[in-house]
PLY file of the C-alpha trace (Angstrom):
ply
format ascii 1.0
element vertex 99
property float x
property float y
property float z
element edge 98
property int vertex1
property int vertex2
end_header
-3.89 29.29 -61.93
-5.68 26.81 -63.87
-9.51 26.79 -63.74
-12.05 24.04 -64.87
-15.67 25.14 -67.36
-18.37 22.36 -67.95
-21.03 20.70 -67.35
-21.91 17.81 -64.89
-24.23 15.14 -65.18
-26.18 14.54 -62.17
-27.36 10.93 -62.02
-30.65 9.55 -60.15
-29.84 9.26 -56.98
-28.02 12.84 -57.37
-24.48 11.45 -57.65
-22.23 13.90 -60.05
-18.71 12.95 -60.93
-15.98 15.59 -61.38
-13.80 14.60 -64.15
-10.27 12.83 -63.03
-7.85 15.91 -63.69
-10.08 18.18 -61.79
-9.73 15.56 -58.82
-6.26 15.03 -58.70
-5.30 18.62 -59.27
-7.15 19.61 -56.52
-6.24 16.42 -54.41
-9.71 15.13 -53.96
-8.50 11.94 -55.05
-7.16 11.06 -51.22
-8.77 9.17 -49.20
-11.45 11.28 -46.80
-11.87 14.18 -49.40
-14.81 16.13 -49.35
-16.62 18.88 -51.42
-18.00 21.74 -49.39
-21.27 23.19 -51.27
-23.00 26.24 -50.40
-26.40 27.59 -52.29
-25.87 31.53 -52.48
-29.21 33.76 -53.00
-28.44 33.82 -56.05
-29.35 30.12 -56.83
-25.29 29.72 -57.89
-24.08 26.52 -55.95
-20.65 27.17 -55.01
-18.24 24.23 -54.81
-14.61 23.92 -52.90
-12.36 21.03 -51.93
-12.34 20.31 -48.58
-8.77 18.05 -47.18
-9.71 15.74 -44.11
-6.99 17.03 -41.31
-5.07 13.92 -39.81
-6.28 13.20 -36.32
-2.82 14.31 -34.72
-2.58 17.56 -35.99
-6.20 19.05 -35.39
-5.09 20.76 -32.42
-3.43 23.28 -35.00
-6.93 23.53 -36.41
-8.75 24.63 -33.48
-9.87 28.33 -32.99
-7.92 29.21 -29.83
-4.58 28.31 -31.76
-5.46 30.11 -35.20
-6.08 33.53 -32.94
-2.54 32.49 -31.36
-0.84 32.07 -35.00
-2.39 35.47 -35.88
-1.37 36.86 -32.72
2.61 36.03 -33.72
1.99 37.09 -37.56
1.33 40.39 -36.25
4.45 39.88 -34.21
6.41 38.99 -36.89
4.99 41.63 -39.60
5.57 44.10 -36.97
9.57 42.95 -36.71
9.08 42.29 -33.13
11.05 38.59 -33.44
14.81 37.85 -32.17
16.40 35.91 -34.10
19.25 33.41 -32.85
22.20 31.57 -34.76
22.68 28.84 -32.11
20.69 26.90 -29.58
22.91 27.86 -26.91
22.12 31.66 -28.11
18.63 31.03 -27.57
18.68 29.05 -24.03
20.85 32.25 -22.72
17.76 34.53 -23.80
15.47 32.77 -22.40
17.36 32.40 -19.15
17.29 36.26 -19.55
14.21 36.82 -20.17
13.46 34.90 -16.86
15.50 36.70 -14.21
0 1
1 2
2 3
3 4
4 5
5 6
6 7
7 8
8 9
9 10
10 11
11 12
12 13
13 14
14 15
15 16
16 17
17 18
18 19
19 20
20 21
21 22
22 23
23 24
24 25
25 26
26 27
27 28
28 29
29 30
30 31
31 32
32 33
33 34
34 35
35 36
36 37
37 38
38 39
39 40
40 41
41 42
42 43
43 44
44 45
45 46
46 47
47 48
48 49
49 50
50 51
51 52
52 53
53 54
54 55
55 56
56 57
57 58
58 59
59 60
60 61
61 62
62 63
63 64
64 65
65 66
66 67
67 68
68 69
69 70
70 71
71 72
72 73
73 74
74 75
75 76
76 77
77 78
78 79
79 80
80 81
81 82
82 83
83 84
84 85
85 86
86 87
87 88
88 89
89 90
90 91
91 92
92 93
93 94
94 95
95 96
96 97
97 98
């Protein structure tokens, strides 16, 4: 993992500018990047990347569906998962699973 030590100047309207590598290695060079900051009691200003999610796939984003992904990791960890080596395999389960 690489990891970034320096020193920033901060301009007068407050503006800083992280130095081009550190962008593009942590993709805040795309368009809609953000930097999340958060003052800790401490006085240390913590920075991370934040990545704009595309419009269409916010849904996956949501609360309700990240408890649902959870919900099937646990599932999965657990080994509770069938596994099928054909579509055809699968359609009969689920016709089983319905009667």
């Amino acid at each position: 993992m690489s990891s970034w030590h320096g020193y920033l100047a901060i301009q007068r309207r407050g503006v800083i500018t992280l130095p081009a590598d550190l962008r593009r290695r942590l993709h805040l060079d795309k368009d809609g990047a953000q930097v999340e900051i958060t003052e800790r009691d401490d006085g240390v200003l913590e920075l991370r990347p934040a990545l704009p999610v595309p419009a269409d796939q916010a849904w996956f984003w949501t609360e309700h569906w990240q408890a649902r992904e959870r919900e099937v990791d646990k599932h999965v960890t657990a080994g509770r998962v069938t596994v099928h080596d054909s579509t055809e395999a699968f359609l009969a389960h689920l016709d089983e699973s319905r009667a």
